[in-house]
N, C-alpha and C positions, 0 to 999 in steps of 0.2 A: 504494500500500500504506500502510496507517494503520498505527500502534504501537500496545499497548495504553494505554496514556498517551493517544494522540487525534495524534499527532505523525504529518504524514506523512512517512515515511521517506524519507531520500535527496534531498529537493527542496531545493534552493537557487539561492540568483543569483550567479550569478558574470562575471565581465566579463575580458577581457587584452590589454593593450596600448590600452586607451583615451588616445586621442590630437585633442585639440581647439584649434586654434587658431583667433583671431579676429586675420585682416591678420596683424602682424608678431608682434600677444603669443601666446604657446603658454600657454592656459589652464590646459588637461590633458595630460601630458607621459607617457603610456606608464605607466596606472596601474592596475593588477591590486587587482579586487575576489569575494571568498569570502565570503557571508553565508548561512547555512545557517536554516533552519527549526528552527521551535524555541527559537530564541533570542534577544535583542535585543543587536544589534550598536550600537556608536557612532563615528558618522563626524568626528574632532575635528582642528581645526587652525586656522591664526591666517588673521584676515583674507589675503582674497584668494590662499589656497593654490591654488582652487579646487573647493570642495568642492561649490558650487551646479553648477558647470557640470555636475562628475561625475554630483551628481544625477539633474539634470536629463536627462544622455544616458540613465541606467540605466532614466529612468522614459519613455524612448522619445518625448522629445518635442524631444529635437537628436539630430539625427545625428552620432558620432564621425566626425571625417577617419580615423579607421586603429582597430583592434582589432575586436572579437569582442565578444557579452555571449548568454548561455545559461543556459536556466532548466533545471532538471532534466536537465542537459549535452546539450540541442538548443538551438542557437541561434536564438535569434527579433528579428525585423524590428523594426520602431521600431511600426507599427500592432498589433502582436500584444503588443506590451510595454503600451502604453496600456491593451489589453482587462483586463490581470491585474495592473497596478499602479494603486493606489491612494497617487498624488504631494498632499503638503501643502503651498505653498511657505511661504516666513517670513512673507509679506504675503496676509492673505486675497486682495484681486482677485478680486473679480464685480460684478455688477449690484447697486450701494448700490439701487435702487428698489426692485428685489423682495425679498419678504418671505422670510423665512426659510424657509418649506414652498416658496414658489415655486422659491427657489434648489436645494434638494436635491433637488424633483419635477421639473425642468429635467435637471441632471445624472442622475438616474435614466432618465427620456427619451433622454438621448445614448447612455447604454450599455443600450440596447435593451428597458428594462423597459415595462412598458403603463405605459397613465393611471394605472390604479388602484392597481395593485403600486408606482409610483412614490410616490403618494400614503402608500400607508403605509408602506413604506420612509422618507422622508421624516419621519412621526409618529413609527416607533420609534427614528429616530438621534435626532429632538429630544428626546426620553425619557431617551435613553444620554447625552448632553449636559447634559443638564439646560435645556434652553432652550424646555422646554414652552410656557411663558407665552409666550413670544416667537412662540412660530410664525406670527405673522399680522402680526409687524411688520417694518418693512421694515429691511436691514441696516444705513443708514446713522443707524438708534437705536441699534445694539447699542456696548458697550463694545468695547475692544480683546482684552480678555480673553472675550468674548463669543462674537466674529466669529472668534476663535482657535479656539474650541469649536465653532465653525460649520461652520468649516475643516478640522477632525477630523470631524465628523459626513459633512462631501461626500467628504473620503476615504474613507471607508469603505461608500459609496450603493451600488458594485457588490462588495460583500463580497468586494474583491481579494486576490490570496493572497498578494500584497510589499506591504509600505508602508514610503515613503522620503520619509521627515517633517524637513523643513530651519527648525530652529531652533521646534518644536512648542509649547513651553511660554510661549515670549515672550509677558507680556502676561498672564498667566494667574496668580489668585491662589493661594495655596498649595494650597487645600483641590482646586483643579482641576490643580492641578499632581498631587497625590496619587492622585486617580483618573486623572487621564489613563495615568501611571506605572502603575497596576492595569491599566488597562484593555489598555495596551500587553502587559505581562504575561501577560493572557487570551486576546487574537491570537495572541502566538506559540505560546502553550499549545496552542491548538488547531490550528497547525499555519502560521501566516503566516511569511513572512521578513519580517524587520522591521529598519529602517536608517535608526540615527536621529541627525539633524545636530545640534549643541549644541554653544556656548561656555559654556557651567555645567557644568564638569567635574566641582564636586560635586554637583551634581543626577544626571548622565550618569553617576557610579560605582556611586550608588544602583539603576542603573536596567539597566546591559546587562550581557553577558555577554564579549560578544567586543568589539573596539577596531580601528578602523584610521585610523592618523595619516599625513594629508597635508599637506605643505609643498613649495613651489612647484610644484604640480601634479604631484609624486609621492605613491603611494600609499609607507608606509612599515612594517616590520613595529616593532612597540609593543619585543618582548624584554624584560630585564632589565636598565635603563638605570641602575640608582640604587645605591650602595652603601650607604646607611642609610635610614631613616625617623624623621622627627622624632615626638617625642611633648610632649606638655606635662604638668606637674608641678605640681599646687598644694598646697600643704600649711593645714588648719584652723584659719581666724583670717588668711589670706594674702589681700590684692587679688588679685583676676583680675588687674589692670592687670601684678602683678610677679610671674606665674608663669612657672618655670622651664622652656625649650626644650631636650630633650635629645635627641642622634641615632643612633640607637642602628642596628648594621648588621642585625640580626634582630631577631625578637619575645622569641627565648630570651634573648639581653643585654638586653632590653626590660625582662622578668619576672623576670629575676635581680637586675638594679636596683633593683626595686619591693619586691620581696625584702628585699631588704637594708636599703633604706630603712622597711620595718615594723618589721624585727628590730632597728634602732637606736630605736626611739619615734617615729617619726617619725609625726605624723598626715595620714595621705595621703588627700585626698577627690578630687582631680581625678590619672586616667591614664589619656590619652587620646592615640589618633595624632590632629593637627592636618594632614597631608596624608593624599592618596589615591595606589594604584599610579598608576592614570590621569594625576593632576598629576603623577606623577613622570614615567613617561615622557616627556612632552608637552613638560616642561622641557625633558626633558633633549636634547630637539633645537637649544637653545637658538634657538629660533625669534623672529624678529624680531619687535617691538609694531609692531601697523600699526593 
């Protein structure tokens, strides 16, 4: 069933009790995942939480030792996950020889399209990319920021209805970092699950809706972790260098501040929050630098 918005109703990915270890280390540790259509989710957390491994099971290409994962609440195999997930990893990996239409006419080929629908499947992702000009040369020309855009284009060859994009932007200049961000946008508008891994928390605040924070291979719920939010304070004729950090517990002691600082003279040109909800929760796991 579509919505009228274009949303299909009801469908989402969801996982419970994902559990993976490798020998003695426990990767993923009993991790409960709800990412709903329609929206773009962010999967954040500090080195080595676990967040690839999780990935990686959801997009059916490891197997959990233990839990469950269900797409529109029927449970499906690890082969039937592949068919309808579209996996980005952080590192292109394919064939540097083959040229850019080879590479996306190759993976169109696996998930069952002809020669020629691969062919232009292929054309129109290098289109959506921007990597038209390229199409005829081989990957191991492309920039890093290039081969990342390549990388998005092979995710997307069987117009899959999940995509679980691990660390997507890396490498990618601003202005592609911007469309990519739109373009994410326009998937889940039209109805995709979308599940997307980043250490740029303020890039990731810009960008999702929903949050889910893992640390040592738990999934974690985000809450209400923070009792203020900082804001910064410049006043007309002030350095950046010596504007003032103030932390105020709401927006309304925020705006009553600001307030009061107009109605004395003061000439206020910078008020502005300096963190995100995202960074705050994230902190406030205090989660270890690795």
């Amino acid at each position: 069933m579509t919505t009228p918005d274009g949303i299909v109703a009801g469908m989402a990915l969801a996982a419970n009790g994902l559990t993976r270890a490798f020998g003695r280390h426990i990767a993923v540790a009993d991790a409960d995942v709800a990412v709903r259509a329609g929206a773009i989710t962010g999967l954040v957390g500090p080195n080595g939480a676990g967040k690839t491994t999780l990935l990686l099971m959801l997009a059916g290409l490891l197997r959990p030792d233990t839990g469950t994962i269900t797409v529109d609440g029927t449970q499906v195999d690890p082969p039937r996950l592949r068919s309808m997930v579209g996996w980005m990893p952080d590192v292109f990996g394919t064939w540097d020889s083959l040229t850019a239409t080879e590479i996306l006419s190759t993976f169109g080929r696996l998930h069952s399209l002809s020669r020629t629908d691969a062919r232009a499947r292929a054309a129109e992702l290098l289109e959506l990319v921007h990597l038209r000009e390229f199409a005829d040369r081989p990957a191991h020309e492309l920039s890093r920021g290039q081969k990342q855009r390549l990388g998005f284009a092979r995710t997307l060859v069987h117009s899959p209805r999940v995509l679980l994009l691990d660390e997507p932007a890396s490498g990618m200049d601003p202005r592609s970092r911007v469309e990519l961000r739109d373009q994410l946008r326009t998937l889940a508008d039209d109805g995709c699950v979308v599940l997307v891994s980043s250490h740029i928390l303020t890039e990731l605040s810009e960008m999702v809706d929903d949050v889910i924070i893992m640390t040592e291979g738990r999934t974690r719920p985000t809450g209400e972790h923070t009792v203020g939010r900082r804001w910064r304070i410049r006043e007309a004729g002030q350095p950046a260098a010596t504007a003032t950090t103030i932390t105020f517990p709401d927006e309304q002691s925020a705006a009553q501040h600001l307030a009061a600082l107009v109605a004395a003279g003061h000439q206020v040109v910078e008020f502005a929050r300096v963190d995100t909800e995202l960074e705050d929760a994230y902190l406030a796991l205090d989660a270890d630098r690795t």
